[in-house]
C-alpha positions as protocol buffer text, in pm:
chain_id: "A"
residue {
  index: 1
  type: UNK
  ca { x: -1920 y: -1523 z: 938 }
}
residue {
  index: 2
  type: UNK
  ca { x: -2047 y: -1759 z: 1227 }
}
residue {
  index: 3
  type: UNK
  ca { x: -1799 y: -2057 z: 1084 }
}
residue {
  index: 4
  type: UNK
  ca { x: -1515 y: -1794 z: 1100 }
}
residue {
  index: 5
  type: UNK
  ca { x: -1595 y: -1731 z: 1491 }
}
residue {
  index: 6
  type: UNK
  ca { x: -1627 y: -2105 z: 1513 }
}
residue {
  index: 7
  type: UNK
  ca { x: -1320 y: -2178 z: 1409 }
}
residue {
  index: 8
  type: UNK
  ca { x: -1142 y: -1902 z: 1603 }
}
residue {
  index: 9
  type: UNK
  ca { x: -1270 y: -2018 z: 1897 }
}
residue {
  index: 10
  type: UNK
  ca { x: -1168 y: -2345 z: 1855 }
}
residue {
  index: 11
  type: UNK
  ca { x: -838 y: -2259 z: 1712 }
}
residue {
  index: 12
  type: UNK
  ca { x: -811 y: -2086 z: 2076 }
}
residue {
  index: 13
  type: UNK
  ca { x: -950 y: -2387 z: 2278 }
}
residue {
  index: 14
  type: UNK
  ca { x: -679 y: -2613 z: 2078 }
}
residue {
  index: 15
  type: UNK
  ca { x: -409 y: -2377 z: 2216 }
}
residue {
  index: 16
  type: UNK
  ca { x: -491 y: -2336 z: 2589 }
}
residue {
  index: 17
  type: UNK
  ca { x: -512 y: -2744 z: 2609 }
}
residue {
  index: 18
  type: UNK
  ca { x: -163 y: -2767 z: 2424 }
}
residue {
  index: 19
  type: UNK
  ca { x: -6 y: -2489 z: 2657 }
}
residue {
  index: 20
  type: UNK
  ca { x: -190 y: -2654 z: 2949 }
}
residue {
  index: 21
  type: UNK
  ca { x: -34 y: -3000 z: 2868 }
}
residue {
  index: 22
  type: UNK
  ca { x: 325 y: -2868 z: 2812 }
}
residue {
  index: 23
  type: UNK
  ca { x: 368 y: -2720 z: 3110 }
}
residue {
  index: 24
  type: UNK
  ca { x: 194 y: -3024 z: 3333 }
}
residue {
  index: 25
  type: UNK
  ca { x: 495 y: -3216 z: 3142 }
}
residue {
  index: 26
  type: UNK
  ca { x: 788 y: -2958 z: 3237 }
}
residue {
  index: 27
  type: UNK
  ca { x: 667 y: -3026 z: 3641 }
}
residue {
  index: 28
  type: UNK
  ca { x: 664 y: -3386 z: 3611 }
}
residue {
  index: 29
  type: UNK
  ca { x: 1041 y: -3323 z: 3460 }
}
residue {
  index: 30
  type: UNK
  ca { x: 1169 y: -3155 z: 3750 }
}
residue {
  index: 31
  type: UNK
  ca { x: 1078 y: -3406 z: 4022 }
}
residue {
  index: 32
  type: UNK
  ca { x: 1054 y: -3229 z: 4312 }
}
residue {
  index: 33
  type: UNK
  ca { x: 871 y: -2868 z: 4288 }
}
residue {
  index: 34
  type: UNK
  ca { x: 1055 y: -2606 z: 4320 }
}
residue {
  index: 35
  type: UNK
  ca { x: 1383 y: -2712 z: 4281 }
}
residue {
  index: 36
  type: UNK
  ca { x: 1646 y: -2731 z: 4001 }
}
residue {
  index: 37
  type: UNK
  ca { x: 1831 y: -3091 z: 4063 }
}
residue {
  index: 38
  type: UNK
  ca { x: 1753 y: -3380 z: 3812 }
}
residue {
  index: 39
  type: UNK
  ca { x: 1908 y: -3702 z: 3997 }
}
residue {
  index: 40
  type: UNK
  ca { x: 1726 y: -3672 z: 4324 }
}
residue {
  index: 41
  type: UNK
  ca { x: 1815 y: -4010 z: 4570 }
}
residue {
  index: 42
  type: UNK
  ca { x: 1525 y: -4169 z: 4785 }
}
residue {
  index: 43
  type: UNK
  ca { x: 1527 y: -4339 z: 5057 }
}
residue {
  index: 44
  type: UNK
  ca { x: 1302 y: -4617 z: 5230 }
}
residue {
  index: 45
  type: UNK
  ca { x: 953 y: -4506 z: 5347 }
}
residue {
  index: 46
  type: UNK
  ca { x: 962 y: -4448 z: 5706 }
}
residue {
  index: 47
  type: UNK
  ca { x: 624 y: -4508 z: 5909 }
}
residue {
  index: 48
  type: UNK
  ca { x: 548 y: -4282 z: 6166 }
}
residue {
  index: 49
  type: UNK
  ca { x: 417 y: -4491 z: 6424 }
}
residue {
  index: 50
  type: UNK
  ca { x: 449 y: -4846 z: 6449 }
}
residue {
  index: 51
  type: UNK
  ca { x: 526 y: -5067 z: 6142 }
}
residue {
  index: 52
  type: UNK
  ca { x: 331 y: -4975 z: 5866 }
}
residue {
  index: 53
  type: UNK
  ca { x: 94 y: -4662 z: 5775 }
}
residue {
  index: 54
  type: UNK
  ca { x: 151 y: -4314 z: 5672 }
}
residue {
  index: 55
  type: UNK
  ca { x: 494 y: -4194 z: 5655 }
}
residue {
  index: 56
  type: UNK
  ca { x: 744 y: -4002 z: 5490 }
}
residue {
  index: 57
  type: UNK
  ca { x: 1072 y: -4043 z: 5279 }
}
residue {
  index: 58
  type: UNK
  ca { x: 1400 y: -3852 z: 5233 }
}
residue {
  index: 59
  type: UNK
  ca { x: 1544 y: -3771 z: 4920 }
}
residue {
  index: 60
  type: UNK
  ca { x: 1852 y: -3581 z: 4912 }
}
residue {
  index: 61
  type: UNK
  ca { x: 2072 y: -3400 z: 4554 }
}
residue {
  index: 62
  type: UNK
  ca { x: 2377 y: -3326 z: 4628 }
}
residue {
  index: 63
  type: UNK
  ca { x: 2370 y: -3053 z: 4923 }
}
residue {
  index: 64
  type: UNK
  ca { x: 1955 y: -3057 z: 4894 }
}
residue {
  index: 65
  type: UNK
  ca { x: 1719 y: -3228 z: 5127 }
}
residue {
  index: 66
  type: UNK
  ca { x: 1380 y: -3325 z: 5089 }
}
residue {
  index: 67
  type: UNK
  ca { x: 1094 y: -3513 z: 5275 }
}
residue {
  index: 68
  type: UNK
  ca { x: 786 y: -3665 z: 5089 }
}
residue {
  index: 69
  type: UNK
  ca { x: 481 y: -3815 z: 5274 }
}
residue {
  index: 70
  type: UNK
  ca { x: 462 y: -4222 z: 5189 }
}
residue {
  index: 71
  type: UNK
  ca { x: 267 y: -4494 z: 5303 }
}
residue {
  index: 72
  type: UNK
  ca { x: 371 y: -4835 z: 5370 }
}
residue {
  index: 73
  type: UNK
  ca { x: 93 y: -5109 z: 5302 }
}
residue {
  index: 74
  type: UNK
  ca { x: 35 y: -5303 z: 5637 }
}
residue {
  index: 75
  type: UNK
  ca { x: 74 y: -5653 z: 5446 }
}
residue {
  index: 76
  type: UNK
  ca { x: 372 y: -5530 z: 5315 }
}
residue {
  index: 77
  type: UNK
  ca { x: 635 y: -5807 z: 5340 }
}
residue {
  index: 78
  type: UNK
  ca { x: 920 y: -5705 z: 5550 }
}
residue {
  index: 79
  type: UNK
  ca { x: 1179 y: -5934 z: 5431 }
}
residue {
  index: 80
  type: UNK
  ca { x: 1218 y: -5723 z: 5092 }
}
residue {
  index: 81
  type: UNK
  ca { x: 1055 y: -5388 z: 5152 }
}
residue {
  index: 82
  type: UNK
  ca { x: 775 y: -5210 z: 5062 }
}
residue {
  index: 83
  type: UNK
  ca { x: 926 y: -5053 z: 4756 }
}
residue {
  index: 84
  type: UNK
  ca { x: 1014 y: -5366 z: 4572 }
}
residue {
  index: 85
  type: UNK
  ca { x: 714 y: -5532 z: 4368 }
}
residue {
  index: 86
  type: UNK
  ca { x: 748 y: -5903 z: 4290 }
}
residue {
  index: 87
  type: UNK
  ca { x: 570 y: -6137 z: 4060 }
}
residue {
  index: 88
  type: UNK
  ca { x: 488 y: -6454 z: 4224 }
}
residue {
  index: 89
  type: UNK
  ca { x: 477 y: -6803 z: 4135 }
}
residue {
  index: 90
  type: UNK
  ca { x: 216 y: -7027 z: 4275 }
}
residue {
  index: 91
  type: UNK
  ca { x: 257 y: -7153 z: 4572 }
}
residue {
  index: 92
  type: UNK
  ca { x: 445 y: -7512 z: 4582 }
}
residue {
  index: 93
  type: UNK
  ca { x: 345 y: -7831 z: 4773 }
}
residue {
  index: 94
  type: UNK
  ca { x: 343 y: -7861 z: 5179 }
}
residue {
  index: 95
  type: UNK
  ca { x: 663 y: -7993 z: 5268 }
}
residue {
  index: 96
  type: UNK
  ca { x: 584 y: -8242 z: 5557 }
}
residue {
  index: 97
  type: UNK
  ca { x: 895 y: -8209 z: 5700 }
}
residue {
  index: 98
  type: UNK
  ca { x: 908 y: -7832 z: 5822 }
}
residue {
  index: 99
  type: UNK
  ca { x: 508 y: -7756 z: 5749 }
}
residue {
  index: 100
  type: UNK
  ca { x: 536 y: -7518 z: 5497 }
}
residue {
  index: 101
  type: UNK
  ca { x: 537 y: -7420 z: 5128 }
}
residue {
  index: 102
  type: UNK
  ca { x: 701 y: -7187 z: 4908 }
}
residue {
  index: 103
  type: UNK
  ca { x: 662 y: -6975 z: 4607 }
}
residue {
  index: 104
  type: UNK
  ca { x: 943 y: -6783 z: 4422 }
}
residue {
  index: 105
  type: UNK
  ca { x: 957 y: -6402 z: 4274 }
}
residue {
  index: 106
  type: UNK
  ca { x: 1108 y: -6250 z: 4012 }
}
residue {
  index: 107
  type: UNK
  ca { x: 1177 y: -5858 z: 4019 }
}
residue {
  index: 108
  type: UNK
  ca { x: 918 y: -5670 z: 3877 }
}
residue {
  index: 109
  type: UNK
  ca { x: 1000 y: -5271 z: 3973 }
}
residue {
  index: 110
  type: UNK
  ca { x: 1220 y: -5103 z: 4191 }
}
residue {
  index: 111
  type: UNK
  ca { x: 1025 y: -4745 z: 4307 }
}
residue {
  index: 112
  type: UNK
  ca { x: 1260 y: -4500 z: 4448 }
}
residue {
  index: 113
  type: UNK
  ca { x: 1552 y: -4670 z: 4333 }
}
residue {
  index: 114
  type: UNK
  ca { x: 1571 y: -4870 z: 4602 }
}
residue {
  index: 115
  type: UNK
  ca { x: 1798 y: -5190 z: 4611 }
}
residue {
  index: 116
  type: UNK
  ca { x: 1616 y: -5491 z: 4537 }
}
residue {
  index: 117
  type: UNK
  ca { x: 1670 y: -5857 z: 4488 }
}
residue {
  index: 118
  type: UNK
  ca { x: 1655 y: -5950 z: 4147 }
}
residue {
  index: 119
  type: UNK
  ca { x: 1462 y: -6334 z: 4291 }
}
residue {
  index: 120
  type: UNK
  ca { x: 1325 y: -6418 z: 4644 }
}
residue {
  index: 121
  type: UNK
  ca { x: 1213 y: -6667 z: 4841 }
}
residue {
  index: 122
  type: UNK
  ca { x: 893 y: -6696 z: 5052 }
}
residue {
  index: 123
  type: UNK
  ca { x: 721 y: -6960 z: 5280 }
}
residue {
  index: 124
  type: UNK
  ca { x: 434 y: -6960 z: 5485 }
}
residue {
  index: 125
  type: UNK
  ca { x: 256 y: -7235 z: 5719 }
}
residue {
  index: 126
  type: UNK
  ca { x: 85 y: -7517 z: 5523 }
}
residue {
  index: 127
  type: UNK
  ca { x: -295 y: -7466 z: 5557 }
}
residue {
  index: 128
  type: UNK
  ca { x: -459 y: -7799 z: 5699 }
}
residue {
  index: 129
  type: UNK
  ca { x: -655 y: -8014 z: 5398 }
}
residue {
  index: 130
  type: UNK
  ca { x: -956 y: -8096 z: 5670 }
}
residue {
  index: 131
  type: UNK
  ca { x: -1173 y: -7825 z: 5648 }
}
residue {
  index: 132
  type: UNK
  ca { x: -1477 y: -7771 z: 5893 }
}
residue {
  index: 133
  type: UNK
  ca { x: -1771 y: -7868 z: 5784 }
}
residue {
  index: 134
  type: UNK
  ca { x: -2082 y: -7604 z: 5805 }
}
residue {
  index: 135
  type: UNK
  ca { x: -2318 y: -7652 z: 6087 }
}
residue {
  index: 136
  type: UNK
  ca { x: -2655 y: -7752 z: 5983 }
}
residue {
  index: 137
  type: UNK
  ca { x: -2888 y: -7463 z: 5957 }
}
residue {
  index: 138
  type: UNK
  ca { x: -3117 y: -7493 z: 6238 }
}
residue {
  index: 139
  type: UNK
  ca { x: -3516 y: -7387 z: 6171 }
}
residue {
  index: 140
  type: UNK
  ca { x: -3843 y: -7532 z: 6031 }
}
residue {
  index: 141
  type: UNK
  ca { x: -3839 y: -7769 z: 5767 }
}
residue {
  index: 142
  type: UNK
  ca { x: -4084 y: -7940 z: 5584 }
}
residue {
  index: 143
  type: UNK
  ca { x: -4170 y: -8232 z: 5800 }
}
């Protein structure tokens, strides 16, 4: 008799987790609550105030408009967005001529469907090889 609850209330438990993940997989589906439209377009995250923080996004589906919240990453690298990830080379040698070295990437995800080189370039300032040496640490030694 007690196995016979057992298993009823398991056979329950089973059934509220299945319902509970089927319907957490129609939302995700949709893509925007409460709406019907399936090919929604996005557009660049926007900040609010100055170059880079919190934000938001437009998305529009045919005659439908939305606005998201976003945030754009304050190292983000302005020459190719914040919504297109790279995967970098390492970085090449100093050129002595200009001062600087480059590394190349190749495409690694487009979010929002936003349009993204497929390879890109980047440089920076060559760091000096002379580093500073540590000060001595002043105090009592053995003498």
């Amino acid at each position: 008799m007690q196995h016979r609850g057992f298993l009823l209330l398991a056979l329950f438990a089973l059934l509220a987790l299945t319902s509970a993940v089927a319907k957490k997989k129609d939302k995700v589906k949709k893509g925007v609550p409460g709406s019907e439209c399936a090919e929604w377009t996005w557009g660049p995250c926007t900040p609010s105030s100055k170059d880079c923080g919190a934000g938001s996004r437009e998305g529009t589906c045919g005659a439908q408009t939305q606005r998201i919240r976003c945030r754009v990453p304050c190292n983000w690298k302005k020459e190719f967005g914040a919504d297109c990830k790279y995967k970098f080379e390492s970085w090449g040698a100093c050129d002595g001529g200009t001062g600087t070295k480059a590394r190349q990437g190749t495409l690694k995800k487009a979010r929002y469907n936003a349009q993204c080189q497929e390879t890109i370039r980047v440089t920076k300032p060559c760091t000096p090889k002379t580093k500073a040496k540590a000060k001595a640490k002043k105090g009592k030694g053995k003498d």
